[in-house]
C-alpha positions as CSV (number, residue, x, y, z in Angstrom):
1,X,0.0,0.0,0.0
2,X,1.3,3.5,-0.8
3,X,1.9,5.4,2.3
4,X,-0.1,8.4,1.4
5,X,-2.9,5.8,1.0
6,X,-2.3,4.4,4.1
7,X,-1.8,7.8,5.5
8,X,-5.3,8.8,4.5
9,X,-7.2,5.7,5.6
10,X,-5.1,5.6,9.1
11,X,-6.1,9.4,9.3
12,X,-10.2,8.1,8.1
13,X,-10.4,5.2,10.5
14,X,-8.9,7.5,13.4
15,X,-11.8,10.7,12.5
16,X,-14.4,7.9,12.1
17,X,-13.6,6.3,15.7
18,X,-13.9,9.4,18.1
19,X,-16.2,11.7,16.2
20,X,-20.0,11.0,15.4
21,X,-19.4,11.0,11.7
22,X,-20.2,7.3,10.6
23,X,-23.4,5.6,10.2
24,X,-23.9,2.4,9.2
25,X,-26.5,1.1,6.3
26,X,-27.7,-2.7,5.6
27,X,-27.5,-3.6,1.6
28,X,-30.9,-2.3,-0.3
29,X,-32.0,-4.4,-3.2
30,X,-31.6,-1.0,-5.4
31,X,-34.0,-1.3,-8.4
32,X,-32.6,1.2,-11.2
33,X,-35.8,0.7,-13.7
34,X,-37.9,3.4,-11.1
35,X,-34.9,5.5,-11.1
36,X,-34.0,6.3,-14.8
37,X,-36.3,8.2,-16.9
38,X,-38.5,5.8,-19.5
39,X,-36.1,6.2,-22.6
40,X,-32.8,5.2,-20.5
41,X,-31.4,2.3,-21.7
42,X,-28.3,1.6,-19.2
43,X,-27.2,-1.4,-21.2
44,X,-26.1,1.1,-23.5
45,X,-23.1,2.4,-20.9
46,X,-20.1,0.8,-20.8
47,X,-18.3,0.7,-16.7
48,X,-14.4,0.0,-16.8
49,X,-11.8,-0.1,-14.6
50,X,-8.8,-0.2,-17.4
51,X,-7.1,3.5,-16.9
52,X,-5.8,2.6,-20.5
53,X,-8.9,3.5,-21.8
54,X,-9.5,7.0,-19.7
55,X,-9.9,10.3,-21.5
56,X,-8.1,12.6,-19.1
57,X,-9.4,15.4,-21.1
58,X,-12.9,14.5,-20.3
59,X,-12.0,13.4,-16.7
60,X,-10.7,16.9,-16.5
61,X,-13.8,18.8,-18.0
62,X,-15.8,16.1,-15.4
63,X,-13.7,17.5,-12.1
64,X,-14.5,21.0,-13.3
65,X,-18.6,20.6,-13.2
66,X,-18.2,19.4,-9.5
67,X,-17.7,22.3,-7.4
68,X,-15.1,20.9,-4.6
69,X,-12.8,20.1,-8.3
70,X,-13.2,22.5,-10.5
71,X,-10.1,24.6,-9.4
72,X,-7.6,21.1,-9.7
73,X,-5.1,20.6,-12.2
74,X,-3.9,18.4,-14.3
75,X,-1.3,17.0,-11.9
76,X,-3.6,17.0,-9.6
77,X,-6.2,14.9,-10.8
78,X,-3.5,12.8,-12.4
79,X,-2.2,12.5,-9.2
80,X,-5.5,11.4,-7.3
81,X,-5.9,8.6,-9.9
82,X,-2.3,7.6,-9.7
83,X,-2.9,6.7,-5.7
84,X,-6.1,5.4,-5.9
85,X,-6.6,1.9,-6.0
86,X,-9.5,1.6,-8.2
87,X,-10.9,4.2,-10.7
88,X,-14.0,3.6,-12.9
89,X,-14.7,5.6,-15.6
90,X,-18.4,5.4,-18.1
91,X,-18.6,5.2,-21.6
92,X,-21.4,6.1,-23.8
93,X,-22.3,4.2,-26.7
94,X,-20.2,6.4,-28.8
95,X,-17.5,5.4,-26.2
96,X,-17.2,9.0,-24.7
97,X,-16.4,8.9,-21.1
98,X,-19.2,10.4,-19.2
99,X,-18.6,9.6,-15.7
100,X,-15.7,8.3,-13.2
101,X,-15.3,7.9,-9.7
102,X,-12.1,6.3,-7.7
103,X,-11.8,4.0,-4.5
104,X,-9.1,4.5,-1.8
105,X,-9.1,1.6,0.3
106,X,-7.1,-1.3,2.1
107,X,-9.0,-4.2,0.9
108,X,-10.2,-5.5,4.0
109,X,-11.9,-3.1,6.2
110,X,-13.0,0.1,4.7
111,X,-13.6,1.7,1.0
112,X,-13.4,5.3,0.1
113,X,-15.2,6.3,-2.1
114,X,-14.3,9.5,-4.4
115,X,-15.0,11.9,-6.5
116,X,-18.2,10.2,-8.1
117,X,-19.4,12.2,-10.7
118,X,-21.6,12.0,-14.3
119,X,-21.9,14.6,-16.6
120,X,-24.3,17.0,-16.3
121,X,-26.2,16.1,-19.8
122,X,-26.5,12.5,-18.7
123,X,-27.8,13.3,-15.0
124,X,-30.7,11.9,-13.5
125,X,-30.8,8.6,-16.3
126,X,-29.6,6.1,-13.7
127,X,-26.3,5.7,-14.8
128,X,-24.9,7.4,-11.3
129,X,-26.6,4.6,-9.3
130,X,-25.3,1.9,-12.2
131,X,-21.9,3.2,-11.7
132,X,-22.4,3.3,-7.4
133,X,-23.5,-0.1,-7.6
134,X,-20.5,-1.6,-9.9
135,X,-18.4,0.1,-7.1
136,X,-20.6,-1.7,-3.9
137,X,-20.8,-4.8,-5.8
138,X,-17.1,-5.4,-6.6
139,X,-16.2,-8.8,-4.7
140,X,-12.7,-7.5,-4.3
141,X,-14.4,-4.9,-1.8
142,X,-16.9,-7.6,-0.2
143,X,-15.5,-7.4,3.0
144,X,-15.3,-3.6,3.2
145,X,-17.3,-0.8,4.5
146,X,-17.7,2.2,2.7
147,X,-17.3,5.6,3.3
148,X,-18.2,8.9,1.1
149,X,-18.7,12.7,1.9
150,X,-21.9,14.2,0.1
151,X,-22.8,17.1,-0.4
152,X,-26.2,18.3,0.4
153,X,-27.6,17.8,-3.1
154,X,-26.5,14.5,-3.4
155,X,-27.6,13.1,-0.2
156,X,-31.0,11.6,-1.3
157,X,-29.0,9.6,-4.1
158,X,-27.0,8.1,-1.9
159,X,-29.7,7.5,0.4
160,X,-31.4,5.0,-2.0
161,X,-28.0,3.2,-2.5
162,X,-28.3,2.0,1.7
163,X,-25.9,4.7,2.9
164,X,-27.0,6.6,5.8
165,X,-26.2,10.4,6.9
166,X,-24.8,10.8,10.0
167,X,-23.8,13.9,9.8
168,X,-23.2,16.9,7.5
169,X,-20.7,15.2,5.0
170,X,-20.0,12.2,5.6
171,X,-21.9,8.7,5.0
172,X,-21.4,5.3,4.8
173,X,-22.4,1.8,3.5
174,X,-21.4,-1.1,5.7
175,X,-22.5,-4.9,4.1
């Protein structure tokens, strides 16, 4: 493990343990059909984890829609990616990466979850939740909890995925 990495999640576990900021959710059968609008057709969205395939100029124009991102540059974001253990990005049929998201975590205990994020012209079609649910359902990460900070516009989303506010920003997901 990378020692910022372990840094981070040594630094996570530590905030988690004496402050109230974790919650804990049981897995929701999550039903995307009621959750896309009628014309969605999710099969058409590819999900990868193969970096080889990533278009950092659309991860870039990506970071700058979310608000907490917008500001980072290039060596930043290649940076993130670089010490994350997992990143997913979404393709649409025309293979144009639409979303991405990365995981820090240490395979065992907890999951990180980062930096989620669709494009603002796919929003609301279900592909966010297709893309959460690739990352809750990855068996490498069965035995982990996970962890996100939301902003207040994205709390009901995560809500329906079985992750529970406990506090202003942060959430989590425990199987």
């Amino acid at each position: 493990m990378k020692k910022s990495t372990a840094l981070l999640l040594s630094f996570f576990m530590i905030f988690t343990l004496f402050s109230q900021t974790v919650c804990y959710a049981e897995p929701m059968n999550i039903e995307t059909s009621n959750l896309c609008k009628p014309e969605t057709n999710l099969d058409e969205f590819k999900i990868s984890k193969d970096i080889s395939i990533f278009q950092f100029d659309r991860i870039k124009k990506l970071h700058q829609q979310m608000y907490w991102t917008k500001d980072w540059t290039d060596e930043k974001i290649n940076l993130n990616i670089a010490n994350s253990q997992i990143c997913y990005g979404v393709y649409d049929g025309n293979n144009k990466q639409i979303g991405f998201a990365r995981v820090v975590t240490d395979y065992s205990t907890i999951c990180y979850i980062l930096d989620v994020v669709i494009d603002e012209s796919y929003r609301d079609m279900g592909i966010g939740t297709k893309l959460m649910k690739t990352i809750l359902e990855n068996d490498d990460l069965k035995d982990c909890s996970f962890v996100l900070a939301a902003s207040y516009q994205a709390r009901n989303f995560y809500k329906h995925l079985g992750f529970e506010i406990k506090n202003d920003k942060y959430m989590l997901y425990r199987k």
